[in-house]
N, C-alpha and C positions, 0 to 999 in steps of 0.2 A: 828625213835628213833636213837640218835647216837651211832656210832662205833668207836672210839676214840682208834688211835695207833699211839705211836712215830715209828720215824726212825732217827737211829745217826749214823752220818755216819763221819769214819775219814779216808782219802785214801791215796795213796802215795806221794802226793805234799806233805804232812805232817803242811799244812797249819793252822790246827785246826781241832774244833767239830761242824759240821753241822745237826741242830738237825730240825726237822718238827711236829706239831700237825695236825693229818689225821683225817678226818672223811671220815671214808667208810660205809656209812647209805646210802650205793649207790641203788636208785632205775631208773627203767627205767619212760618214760613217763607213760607207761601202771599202775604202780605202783608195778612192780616185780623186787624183787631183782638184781640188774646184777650180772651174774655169777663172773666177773672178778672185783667184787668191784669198779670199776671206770667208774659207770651208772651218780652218781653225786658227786664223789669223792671231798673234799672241803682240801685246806689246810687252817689250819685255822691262824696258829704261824709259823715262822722261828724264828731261833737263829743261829750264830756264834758265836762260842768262840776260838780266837785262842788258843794254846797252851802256859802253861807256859815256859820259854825258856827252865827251867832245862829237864821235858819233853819231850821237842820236843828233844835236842838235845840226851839224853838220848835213846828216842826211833829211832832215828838216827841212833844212835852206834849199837843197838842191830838188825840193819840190815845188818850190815857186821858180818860174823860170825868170831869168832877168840877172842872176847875178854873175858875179865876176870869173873869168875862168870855169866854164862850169864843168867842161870833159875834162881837164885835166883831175881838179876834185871830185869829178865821175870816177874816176879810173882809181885816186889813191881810196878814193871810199869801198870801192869793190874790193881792195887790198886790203883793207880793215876786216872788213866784211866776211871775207873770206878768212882772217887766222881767228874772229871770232867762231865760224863756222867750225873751225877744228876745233877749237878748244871743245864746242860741245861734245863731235862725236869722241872726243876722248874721254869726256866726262860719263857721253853714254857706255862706255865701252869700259869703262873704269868700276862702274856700278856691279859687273857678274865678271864672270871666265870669257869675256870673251875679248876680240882681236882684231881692230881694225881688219887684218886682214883677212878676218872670217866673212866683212860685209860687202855684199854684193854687189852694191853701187848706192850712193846716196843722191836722192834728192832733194837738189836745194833750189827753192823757189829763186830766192836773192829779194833787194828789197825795190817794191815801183815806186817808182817817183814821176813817171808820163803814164799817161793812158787815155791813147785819142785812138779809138778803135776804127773806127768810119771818118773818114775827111772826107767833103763832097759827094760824099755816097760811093766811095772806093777806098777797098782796104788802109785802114792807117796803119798804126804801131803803139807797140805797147813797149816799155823801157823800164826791165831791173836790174840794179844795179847791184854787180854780183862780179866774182873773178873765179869761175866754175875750173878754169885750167892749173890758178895756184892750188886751187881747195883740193884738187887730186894731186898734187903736188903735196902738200904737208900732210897728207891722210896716210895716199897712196891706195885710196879705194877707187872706183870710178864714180865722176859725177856725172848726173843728170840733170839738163837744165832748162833753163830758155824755155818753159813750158807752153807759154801761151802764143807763142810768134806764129805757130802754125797754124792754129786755130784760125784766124786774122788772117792769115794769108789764104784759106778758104771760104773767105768772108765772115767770118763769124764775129764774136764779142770778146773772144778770149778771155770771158770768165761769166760766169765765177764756173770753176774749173771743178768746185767739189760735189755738183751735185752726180755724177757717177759713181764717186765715190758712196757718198749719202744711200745711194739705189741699191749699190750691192752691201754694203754693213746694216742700211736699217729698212729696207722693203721688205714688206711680207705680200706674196702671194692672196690677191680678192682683199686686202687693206688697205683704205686709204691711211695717205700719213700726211706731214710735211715734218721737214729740218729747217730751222733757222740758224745761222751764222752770224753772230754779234759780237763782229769782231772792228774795226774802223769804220767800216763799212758792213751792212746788215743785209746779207742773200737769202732767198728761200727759196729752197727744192719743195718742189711738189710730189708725191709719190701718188700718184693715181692706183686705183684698184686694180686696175685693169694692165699695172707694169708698166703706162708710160709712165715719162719722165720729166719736167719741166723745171727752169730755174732761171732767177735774173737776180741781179740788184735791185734792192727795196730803195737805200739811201742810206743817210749816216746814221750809224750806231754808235760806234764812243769817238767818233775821230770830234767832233764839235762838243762832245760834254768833254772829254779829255781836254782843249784846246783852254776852255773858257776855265776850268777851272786851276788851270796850272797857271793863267795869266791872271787870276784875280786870287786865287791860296797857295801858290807854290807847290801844291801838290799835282803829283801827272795823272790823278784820277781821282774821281770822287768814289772812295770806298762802301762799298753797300748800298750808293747811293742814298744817303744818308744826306749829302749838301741839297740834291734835288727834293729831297723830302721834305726839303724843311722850307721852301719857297713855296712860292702860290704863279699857278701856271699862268700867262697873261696873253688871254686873249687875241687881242691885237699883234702881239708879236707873231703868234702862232699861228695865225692866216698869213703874213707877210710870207713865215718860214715856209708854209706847205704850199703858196701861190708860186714856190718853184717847179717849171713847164718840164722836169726830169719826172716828177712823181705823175706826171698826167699821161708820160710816154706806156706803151704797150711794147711788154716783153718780145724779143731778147731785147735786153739794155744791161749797161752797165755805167759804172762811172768809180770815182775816185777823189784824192785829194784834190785833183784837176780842176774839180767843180767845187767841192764841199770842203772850205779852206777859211781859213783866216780872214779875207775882205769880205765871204760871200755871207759869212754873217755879219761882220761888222756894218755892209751895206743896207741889213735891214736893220740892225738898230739903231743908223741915223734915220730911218725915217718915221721913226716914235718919236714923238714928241717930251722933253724931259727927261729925267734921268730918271731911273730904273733898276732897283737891287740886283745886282751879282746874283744872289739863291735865286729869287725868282725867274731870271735868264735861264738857270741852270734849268729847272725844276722846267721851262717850255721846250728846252731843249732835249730832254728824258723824253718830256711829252712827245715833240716829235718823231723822236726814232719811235717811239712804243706805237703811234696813231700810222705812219706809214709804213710797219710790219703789221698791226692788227689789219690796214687795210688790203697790204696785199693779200692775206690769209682769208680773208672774207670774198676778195671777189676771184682769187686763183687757186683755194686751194678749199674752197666753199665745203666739200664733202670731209674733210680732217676732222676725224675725233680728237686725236693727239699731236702736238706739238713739241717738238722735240729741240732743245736751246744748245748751243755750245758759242763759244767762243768768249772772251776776256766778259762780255756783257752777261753768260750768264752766271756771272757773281755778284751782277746790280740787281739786291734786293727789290728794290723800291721800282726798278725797270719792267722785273718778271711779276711782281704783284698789279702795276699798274697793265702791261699786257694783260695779264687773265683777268682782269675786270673788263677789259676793250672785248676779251673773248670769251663771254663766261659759258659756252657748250663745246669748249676745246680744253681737252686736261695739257696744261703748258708744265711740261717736264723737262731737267738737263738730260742730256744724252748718258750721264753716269748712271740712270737708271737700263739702259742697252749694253752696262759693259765697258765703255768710252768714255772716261771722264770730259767735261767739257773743252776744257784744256789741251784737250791732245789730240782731238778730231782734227786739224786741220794740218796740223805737222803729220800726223798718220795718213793723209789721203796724200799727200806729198811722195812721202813715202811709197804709199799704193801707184802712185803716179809711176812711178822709176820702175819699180816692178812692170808695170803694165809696158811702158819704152823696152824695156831689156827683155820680154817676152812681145815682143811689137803687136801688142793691142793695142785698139782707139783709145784715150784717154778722154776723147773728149764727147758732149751729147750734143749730135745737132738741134734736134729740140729743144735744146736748151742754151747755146752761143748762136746759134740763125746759121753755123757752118754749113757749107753744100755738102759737106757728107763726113763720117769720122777720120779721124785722122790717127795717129800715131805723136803721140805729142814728146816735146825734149832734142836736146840734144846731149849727145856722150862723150864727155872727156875720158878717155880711158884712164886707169893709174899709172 
């Protein structure tokens, strides 16, 4: 019988809504349920919706802190936010025979805009902005939300949230692996041979090439990475960049637009001397994300034959070829070779997310947020 759960997922490229239809009717050959839902997990629909501009830019603004009104624009943004969320699942839902009210409960991340996990060395907070009670309201499904708050209130990192996910769709029993996420921000699950687990924040992935190239071509991403190709990497810039004391920290870590933003590079390019082509900025800043994922992968995930990519970055040419030269005894593959287009891996562990809350599994790996123990992650708007 099916099990029918969205996952919507919007993250810090701020690219759009990535929405998934899951069936987790997952059984084993034997005909037992798998524990971990993904015995014969089926995605059945994708959608994308990018954002409208007023929105994105909107939700833009309300990542720098400082401006006008901010909760009240908090709150209409979550209002937005949330009928974008429906339109997807009806667009998922629109795609086969099926029925909003066939789905179980959807998981919708919402979008962050703070993420200050540890203040003083005592739990912070993390802030998405999302309206989980209207989104069951226009659906009429249950949402699942608020994923990360608990995490964090166990002391942990409250993220990145997918490498459980990653453990139970791409671990193999006596193989080592890792997953990369090259999404705004660039996470790596380790998959040890031995079934642990480990994951943190590497640093930026597209959210600083996304930034620079929409302010210097108008466009909100360099496609194929094709603008970085065509620049020459500059040295000096790129010790500034990597002399940030985030990449020198020891897992769990995480971080966010919070850090990795608009001033924090313009800070380092006042301090080059003269002016400095646009491509070749780019082309350091490829370099970047490619040099602090190659390094994580060298010193935390040393035993990986295979690397496994998802997220908006693995469709930068120029990012994945320049990785497997940083890495040339790691075969660097999309996860579309597991089954999983790259695309839909993180709206899918979303998804798995909700499943795991609505059968009260841990969602979360303490080995991986620094949590004192698992939790049960989400909260439930009923319909």
């Amino acid at each position: 019988m099916a099990e029918l759960f969205v996952g919507l997922m919007s993250g810090t490229s701020l690219d759009g809504v990535d929405g998934v239809l899951v069936d987790f009717a997952a059984e084993d050959p034997s005909g037992r349920a798998a524990p971990s839902g993904l015995g014969s997990m089926k995605v059945l629909a994708h959608s994308h919706h990018p954002f409208p501009e007023a929105l994105r830019t909107e939700l833009l603004a309300l990542n720098t802190a400082g401006g006008a009104d901010e909760l009240h624009r908090a709150q209409l943004a979550g209002n937005a936010l949330a009928h974008l969320y429906a339109r997807v699942v009806s667009e998922l839902c629109a795609t086969g025979p099926w029925e909003p009210a066939q789905v179980v409960a959807i998981g919708a991340h919402g979008q962050t805009v703070r993420h200050q996990p540890r203040i003083d060395n005592q739990p912070g907070y993390t802030l998405q902005i999302n309206n989980p009670a209207l989104l069951a309201e226009l659906t009429g499904v249950a949402v699942i939300a608020d994923f990360r708050s608990r995490d964090i209130a166990a002391g942990g990192q409250g993220a990145p949230l997918v490498p459980a996910f990653h453990r139970a769709l791409f671990g193999r029993p006596g193989e080592a692996g890792a997953v990369l996420n090259l999404g705004g921000i660039s996470n790596l699950t380790v998959l040890s041979a031995d079934g642990q687990t480990r994951g943190f924040d590497c640093g930026p992935a597209n959210v600083l090439m996304d930034l620079w190239c929409e302010q210097n071509t108008g466009r909100p991403f360099d496609a194929n990475g094709d603008w970085a190709a065509s620049g020459q990497v500059q040295p000096r810039l790129l010790d500034l960049l990597l002399d940030e004391p985030f990449f020198a920290l020891p897992p769990p870590k995480s971080t966010g637009r919070d850090l990795f933003n608009a001033e924090w590079l313009a800070s380092r390019l006042r301090q080059i001397d003269g002016s400095m082509r646009a491509d070749n900025v780019q082309a350091t800043l490829c370099e970047l994300t490619v040099i602090t994922c190659a390094n994580a992968v060298l010193t935390q995930a040393a035993t990986a034959k295979k690397l496994l990519v998802c997220g908006g970055g693995a469709l930068n040419r120029h990012l994945l070829q320049r990785l497997a030269q940083h890495l040339p005894r790691v075969a660097v593959q999309s996860t579309d070779v597991r089954g999983l287009p790259a695309m839909q891996v993180e709206a899918t562990a979303f998804a798995w997310l909700a499943w795991a809350h609505t059968h009260q599994l841990p969602g979360n790996l303490p080995s991986v947020t620094g949590a004192s123990g698992p939790r049960v992650l989400g909260a439930r708007y009923p319909a």
